[in-house]
Chimera marker file (.cmm) of the C-alpha trace (Angstrom):
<marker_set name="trace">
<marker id="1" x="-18.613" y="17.886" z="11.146" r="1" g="1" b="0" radius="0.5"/>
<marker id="2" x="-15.956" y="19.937" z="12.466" r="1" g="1" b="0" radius="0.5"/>
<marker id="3" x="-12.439" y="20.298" z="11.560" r="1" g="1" b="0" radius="0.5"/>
<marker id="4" x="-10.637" y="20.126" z="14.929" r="1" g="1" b="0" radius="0.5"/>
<marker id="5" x="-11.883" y="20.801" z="18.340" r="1" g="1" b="0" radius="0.5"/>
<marker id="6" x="-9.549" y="22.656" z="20.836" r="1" g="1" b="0" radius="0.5"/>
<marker id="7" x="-9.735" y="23.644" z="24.379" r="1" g="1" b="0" radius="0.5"/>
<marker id="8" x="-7.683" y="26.505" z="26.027" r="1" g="1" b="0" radius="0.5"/>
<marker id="9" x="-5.909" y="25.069" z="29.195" r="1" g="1" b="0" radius="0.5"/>
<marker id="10" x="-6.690" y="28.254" z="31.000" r="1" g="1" b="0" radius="0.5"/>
<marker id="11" x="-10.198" y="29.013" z="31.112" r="1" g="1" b="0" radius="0.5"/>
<marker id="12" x="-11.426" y="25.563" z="28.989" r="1" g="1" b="0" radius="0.5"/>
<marker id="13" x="-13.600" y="27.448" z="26.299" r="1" g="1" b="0" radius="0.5"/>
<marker id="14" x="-13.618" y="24.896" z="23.109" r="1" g="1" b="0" radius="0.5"/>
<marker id="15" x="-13.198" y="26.504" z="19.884" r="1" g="1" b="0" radius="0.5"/>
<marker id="16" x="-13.995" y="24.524" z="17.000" r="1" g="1" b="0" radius="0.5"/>
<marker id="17" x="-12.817" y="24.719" z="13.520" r="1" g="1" b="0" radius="0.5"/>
<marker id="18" x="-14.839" y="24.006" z="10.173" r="1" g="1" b="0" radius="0.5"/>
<marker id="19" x="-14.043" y="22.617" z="6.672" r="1" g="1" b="0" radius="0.5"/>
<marker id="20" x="-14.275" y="25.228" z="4.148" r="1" g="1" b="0" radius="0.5"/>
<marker id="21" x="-17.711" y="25.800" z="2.250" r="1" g="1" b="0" radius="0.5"/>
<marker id="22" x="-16.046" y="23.247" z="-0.629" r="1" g="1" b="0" radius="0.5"/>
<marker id="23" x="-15.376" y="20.163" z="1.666" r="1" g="1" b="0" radius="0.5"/>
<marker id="24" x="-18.997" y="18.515" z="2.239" r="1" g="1" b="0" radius="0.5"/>
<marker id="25" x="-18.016" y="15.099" z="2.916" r="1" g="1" b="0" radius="0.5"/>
<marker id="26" x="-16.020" y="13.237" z="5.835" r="1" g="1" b="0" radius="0.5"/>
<marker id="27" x="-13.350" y="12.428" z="3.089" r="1" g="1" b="0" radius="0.5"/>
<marker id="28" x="-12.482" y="15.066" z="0.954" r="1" g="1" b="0" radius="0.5"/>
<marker id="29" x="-9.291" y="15.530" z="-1.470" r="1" g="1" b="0" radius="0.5"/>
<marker id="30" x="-8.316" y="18.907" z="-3.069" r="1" g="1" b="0" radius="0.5"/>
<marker id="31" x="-8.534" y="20.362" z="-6.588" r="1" g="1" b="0" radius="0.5"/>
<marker id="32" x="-4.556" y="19.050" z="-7.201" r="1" g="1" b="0" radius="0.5"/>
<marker id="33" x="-5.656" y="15.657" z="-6.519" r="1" g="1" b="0" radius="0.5"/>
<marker id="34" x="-8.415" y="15.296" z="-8.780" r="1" g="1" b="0" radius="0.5"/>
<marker id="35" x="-6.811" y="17.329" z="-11.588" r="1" g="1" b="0" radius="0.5"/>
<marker id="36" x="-4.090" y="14.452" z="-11.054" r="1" g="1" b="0" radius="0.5"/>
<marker id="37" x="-6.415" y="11.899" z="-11.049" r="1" g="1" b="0" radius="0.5"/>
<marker id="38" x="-8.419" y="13.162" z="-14.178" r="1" g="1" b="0" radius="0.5"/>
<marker id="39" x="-4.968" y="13.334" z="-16.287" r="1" g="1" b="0" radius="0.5"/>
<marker id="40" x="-4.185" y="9.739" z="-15.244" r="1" g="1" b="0" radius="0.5"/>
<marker id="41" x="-6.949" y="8.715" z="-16.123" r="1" g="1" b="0" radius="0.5"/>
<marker id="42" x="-8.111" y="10.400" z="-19.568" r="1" g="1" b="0" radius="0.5"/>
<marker id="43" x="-4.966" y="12.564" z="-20.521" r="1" g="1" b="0" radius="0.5"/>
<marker id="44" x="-2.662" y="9.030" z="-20.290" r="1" g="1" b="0" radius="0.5"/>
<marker id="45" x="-5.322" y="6.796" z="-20.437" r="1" g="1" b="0" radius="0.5"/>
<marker id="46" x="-4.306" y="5.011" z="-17.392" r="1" g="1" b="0" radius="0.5"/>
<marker id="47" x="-6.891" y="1.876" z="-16.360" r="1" g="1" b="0" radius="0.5"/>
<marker id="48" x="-9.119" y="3.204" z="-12.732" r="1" g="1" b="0" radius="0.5"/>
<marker id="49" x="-7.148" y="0.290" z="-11.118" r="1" g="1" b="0" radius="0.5"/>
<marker id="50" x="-3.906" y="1.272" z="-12.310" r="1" g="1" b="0" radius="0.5"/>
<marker id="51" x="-4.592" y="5.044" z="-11.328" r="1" g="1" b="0" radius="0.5"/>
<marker id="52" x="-5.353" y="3.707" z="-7.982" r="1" g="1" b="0" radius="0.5"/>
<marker id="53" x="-2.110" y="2.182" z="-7.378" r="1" g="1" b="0" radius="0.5"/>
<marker id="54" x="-0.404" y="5.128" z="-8.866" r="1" g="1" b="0" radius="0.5"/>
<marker id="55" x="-2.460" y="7.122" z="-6.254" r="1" g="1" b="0" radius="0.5"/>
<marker id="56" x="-1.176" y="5.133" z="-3.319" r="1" g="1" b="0" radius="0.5"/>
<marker id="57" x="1.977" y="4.812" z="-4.279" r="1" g="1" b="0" radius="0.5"/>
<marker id="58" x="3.505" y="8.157" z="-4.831" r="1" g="1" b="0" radius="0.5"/>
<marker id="59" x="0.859" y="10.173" z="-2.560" r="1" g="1" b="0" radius="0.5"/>
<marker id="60" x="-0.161" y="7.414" z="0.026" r="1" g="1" b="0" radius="0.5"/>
<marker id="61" x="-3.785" y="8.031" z="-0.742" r="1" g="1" b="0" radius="0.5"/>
<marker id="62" x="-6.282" y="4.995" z="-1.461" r="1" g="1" b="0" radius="0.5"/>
<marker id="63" x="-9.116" y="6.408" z="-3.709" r="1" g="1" b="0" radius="0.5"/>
<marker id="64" x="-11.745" y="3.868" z="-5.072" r="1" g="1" b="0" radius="0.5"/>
<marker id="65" x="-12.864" y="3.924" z="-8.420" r="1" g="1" b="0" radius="0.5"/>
<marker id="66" x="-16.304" y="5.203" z="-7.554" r="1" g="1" b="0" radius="0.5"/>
<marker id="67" x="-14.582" y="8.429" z="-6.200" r="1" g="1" b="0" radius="0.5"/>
<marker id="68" x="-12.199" y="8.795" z="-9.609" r="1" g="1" b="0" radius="0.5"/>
<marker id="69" x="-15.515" y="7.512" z="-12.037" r="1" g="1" b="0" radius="0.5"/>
<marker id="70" x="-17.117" y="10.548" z="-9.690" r="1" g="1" b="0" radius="0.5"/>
<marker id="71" x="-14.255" y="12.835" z="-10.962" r="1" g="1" b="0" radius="0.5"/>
<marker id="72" x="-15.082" y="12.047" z="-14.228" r="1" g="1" b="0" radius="0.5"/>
<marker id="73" x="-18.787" y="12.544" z="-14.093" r="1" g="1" b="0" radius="0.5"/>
<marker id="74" x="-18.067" y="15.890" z="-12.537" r="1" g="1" b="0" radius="0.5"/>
<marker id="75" x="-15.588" y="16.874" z="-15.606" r="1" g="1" b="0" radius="0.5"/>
<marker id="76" x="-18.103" y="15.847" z="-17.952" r="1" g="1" b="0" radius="0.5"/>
<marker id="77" x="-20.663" y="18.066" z="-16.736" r="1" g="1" b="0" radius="0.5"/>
<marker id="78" x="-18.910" y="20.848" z="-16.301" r="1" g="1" b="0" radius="0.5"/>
<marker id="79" x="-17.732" y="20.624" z="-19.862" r="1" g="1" b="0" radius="0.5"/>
<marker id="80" x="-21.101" y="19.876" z="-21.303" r="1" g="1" b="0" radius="0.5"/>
<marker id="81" x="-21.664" y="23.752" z="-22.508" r="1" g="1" b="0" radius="0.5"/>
<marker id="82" x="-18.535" y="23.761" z="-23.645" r="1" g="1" b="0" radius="0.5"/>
<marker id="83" x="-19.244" y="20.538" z="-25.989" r="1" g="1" b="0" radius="0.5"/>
<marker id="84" x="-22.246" y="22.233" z="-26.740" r="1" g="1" b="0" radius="0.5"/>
<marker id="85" x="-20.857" y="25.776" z="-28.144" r="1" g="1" b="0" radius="0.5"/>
<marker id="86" x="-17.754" y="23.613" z="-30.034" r="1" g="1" b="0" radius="0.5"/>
<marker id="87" x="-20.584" y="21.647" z="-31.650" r="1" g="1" b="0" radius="0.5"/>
<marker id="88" x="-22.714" y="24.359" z="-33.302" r="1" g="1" b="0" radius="0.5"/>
<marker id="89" x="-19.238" y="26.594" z="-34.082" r="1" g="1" b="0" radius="0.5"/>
<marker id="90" x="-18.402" y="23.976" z="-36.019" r="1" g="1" b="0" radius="0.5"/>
<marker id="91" x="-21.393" y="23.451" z="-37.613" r="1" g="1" b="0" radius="0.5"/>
<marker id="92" x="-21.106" y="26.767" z="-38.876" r="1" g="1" b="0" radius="0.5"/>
<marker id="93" x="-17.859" y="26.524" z="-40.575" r="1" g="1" b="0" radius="0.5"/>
<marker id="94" x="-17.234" y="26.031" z="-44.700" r="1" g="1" b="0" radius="0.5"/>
<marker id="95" x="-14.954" y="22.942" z="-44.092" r="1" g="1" b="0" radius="0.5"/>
<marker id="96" x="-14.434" y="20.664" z="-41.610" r="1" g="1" b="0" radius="0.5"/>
<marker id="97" x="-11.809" y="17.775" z="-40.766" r="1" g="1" b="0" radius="0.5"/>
<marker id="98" x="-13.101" y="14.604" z="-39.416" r="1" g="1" b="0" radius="0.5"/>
<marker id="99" x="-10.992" y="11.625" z="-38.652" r="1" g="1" b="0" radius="0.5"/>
<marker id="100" x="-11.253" y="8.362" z="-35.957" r="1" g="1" b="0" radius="0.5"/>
<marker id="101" x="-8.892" y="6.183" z="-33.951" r="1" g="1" b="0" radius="0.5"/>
<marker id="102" x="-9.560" y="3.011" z="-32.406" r="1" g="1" b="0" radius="0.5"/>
<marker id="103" x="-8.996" y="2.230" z="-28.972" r="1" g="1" b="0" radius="0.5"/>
<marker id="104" x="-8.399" y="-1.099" z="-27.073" r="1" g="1" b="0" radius="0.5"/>
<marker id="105" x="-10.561" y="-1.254" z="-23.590" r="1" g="1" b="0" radius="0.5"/>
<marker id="106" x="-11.186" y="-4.594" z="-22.275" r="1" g="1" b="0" radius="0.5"/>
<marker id="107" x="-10.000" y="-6.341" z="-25.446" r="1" g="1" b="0" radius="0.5"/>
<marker id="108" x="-12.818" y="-4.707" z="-27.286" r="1" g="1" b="0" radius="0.5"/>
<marker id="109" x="-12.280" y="-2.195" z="-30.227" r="1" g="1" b="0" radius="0.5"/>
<marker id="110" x="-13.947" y="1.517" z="-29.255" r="1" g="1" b="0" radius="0.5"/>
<marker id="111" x="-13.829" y="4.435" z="-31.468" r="1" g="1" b="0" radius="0.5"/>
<marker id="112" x="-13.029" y="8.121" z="-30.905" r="1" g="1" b="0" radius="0.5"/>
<marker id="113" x="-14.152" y="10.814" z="-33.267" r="1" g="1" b="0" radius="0.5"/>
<marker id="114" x="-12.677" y="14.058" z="-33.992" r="1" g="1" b="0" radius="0.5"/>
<marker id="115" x="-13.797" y="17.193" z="-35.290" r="1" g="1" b="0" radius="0.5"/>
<marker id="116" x="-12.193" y="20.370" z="-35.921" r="1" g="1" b="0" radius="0.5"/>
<marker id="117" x="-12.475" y="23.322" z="-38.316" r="1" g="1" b="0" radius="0.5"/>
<marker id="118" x="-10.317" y="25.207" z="-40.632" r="1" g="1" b="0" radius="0.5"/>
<link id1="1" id2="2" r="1" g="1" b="0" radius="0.2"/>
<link id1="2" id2="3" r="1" g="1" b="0" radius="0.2"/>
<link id1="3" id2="4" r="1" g="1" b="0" radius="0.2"/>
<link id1="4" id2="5" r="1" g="1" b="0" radius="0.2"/>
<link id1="5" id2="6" r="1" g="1" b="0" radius="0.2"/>
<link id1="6" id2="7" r="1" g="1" b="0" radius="0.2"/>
<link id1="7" id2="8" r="1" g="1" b="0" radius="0.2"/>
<link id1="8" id2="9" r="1" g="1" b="0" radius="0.2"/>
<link id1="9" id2="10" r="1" g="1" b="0" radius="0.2"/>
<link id1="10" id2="11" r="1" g="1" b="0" radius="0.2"/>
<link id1="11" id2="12" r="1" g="1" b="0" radius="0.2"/>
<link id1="12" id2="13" r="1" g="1" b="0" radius="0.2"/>
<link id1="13" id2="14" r="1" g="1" b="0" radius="0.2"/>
<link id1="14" id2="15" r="1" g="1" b="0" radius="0.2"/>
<link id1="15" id2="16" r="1" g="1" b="0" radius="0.2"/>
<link id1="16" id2="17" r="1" g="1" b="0" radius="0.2"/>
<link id1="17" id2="18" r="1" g="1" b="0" radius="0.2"/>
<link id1="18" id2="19" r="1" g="1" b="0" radius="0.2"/>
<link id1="19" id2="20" r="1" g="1" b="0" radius="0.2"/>
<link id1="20" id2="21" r="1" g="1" b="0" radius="0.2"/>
<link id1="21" id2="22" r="1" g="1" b="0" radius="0.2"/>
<link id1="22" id2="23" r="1" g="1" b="0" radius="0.2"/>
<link id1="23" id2="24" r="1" g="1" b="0" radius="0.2"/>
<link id1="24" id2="25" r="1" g="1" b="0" radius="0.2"/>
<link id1="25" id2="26" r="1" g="1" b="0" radius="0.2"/>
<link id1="26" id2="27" r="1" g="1" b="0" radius="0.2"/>
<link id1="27" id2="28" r="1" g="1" b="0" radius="0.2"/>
<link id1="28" id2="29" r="1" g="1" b="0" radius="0.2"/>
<link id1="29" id2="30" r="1" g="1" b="0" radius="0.2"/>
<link id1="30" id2="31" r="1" g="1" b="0" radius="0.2"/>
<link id1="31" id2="32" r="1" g="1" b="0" radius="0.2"/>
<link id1="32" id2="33" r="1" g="1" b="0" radius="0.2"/>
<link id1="33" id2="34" r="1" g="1" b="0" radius="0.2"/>
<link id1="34" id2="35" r="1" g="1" b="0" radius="0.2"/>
<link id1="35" id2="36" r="1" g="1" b="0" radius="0.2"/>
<link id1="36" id2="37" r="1" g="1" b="0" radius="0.2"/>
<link id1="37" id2="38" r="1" g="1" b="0" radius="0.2"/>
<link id1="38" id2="39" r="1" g="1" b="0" radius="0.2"/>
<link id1="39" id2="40" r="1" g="1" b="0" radius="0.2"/>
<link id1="40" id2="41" r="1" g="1" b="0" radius="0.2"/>
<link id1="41" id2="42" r="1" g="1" b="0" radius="0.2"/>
<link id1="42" id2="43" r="1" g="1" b="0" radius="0.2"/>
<link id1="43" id2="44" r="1" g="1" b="0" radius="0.2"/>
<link id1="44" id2="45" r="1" g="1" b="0" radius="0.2"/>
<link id1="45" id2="46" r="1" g="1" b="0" radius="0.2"/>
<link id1="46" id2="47" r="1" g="1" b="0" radius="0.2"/>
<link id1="47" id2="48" r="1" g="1" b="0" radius="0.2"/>
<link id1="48" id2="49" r="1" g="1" b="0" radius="0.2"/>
<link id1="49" id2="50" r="1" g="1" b="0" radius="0.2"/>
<link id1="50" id2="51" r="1" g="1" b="0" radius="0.2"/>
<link id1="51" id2="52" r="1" g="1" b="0" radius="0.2"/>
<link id1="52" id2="53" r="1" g="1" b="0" radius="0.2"/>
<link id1="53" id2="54" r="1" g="1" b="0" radius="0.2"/>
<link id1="54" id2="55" r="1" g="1" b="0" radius="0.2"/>
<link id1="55" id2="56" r="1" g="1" b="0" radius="0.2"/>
<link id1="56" id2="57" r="1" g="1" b="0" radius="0.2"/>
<link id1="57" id2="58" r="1" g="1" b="0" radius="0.2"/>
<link id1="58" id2="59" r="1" g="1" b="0" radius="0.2"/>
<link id1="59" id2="60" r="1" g="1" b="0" radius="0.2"/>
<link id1="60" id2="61" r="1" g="1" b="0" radius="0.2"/>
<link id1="61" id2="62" r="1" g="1" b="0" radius="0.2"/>
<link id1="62" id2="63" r="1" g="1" b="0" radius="0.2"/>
<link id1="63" id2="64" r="1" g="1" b="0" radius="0.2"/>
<link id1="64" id2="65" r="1" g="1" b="0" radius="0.2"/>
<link id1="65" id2="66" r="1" g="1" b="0" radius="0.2"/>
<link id1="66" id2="67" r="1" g="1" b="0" radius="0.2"/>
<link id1="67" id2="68" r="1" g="1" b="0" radius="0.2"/>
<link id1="68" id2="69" r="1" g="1" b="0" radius="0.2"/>
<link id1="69" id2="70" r="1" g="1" b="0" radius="0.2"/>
<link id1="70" id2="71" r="1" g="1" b="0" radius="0.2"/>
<link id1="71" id2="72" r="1" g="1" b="0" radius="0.2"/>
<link id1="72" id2="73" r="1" g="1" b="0" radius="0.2"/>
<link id1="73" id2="74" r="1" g="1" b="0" radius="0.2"/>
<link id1="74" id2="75" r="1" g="1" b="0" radius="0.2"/>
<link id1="75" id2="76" r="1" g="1" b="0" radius="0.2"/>
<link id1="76" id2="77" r="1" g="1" b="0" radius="0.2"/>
<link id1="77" id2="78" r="1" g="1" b="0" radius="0.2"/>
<link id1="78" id2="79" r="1" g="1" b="0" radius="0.2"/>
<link id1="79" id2="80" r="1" g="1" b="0" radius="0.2"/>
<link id1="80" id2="81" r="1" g="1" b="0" radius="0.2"/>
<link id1="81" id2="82" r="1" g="1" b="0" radius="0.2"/>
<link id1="82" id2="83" r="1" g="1" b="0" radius="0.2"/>
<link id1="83" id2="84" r="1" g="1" b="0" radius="0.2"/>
<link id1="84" id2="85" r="1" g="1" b="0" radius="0.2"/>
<link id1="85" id2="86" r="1" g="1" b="0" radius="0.2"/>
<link id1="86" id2="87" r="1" g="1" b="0" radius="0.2"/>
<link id1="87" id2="88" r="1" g="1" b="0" radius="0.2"/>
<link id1="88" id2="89" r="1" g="1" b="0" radius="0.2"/>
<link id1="89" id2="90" r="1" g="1" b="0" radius="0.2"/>
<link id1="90" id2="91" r="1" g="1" b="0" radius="0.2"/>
<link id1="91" id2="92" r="1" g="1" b="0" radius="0.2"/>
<link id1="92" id2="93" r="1" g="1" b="0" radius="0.2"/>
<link id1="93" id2="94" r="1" g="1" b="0" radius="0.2"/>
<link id1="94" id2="95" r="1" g="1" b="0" radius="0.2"/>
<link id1="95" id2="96" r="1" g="1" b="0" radius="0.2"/>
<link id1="96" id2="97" r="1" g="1" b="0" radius="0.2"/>
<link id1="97" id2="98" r="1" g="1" b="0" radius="0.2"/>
<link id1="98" id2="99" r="1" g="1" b="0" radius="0.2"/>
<link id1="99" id2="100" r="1" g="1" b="0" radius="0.2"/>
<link id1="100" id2="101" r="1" g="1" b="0" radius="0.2"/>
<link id1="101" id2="102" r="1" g="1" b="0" radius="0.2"/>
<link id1="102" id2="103" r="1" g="1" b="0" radius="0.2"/>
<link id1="103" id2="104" r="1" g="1" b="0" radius="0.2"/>
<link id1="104" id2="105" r="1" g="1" b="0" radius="0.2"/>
<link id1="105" id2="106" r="1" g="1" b="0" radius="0.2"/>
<link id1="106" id2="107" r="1" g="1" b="0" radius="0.2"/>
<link id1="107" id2="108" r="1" g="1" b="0" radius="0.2"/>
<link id1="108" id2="109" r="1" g="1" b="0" radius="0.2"/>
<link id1="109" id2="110" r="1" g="1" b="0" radius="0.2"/>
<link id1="110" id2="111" r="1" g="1" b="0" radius="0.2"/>
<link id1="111" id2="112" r="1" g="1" b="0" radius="0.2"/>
<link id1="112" id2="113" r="1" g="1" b="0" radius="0.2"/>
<link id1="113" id2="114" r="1" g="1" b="0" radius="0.2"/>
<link id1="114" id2="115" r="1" g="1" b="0" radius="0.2"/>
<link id1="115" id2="116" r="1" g="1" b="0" radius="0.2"/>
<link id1="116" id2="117" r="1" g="1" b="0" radius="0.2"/>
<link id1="117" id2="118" r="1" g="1" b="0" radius="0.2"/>
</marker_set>
């Protein structure tokens, strides 16, 4: 796919421009947009269709929920070594603090753990 396609008026040689090596789709969005969509979406635990309309209302973009659950996957693989390391650090330590919160999602109950040492 190319970016833009432009011929000189002169001597009509085309030059053509390409996406950068990030951008392998026909629909892209940059990091900014997905780091906005991410904290919508877990930091203020904002519902995917809510998000949406946030998205197209103060940007003018219309994402679908299979590109922000997409964001999501990506975030949680790229933190899974992460997860890992915090795990067995903490497993290590003399004391730890555990509590849980509930959480309302689709009139159900869930339940979010926490660990951390000290």
């Amino acid at each position: 796919m190319d970016a833009e396609i432009k011929s000189c008026p002169h001597c009509e040689t085309e030059t053509r421009g390409a996406f950068p090596e990030a951008f392998a789709g026909p629909v892209q969005y940059g990091a900014g947009i997905k780091a906005y969509v991410l904290n919508l979406v877990i930091a203020q635990m904002i519902s995917l269709q809510r998000a949406k309309h946030a998205i197209q209302t103060l940007i003018g973009l219309m994402l679908s929920e299979a590109t922000i659950l997409k964001y999501v996957w990506q975030l949680h693989q790229a933190l899974a070594r992460w997860e890992q390391n915090a795990i067995e650090r903490l497993l290590t330590l003399p004391a730890m603090h555990v509590d849980e919160t509930s959480l309302r999602v689709d009139k159900h109950n869930h339940w979010i753990h926490v660990c951390s040492g000290g």
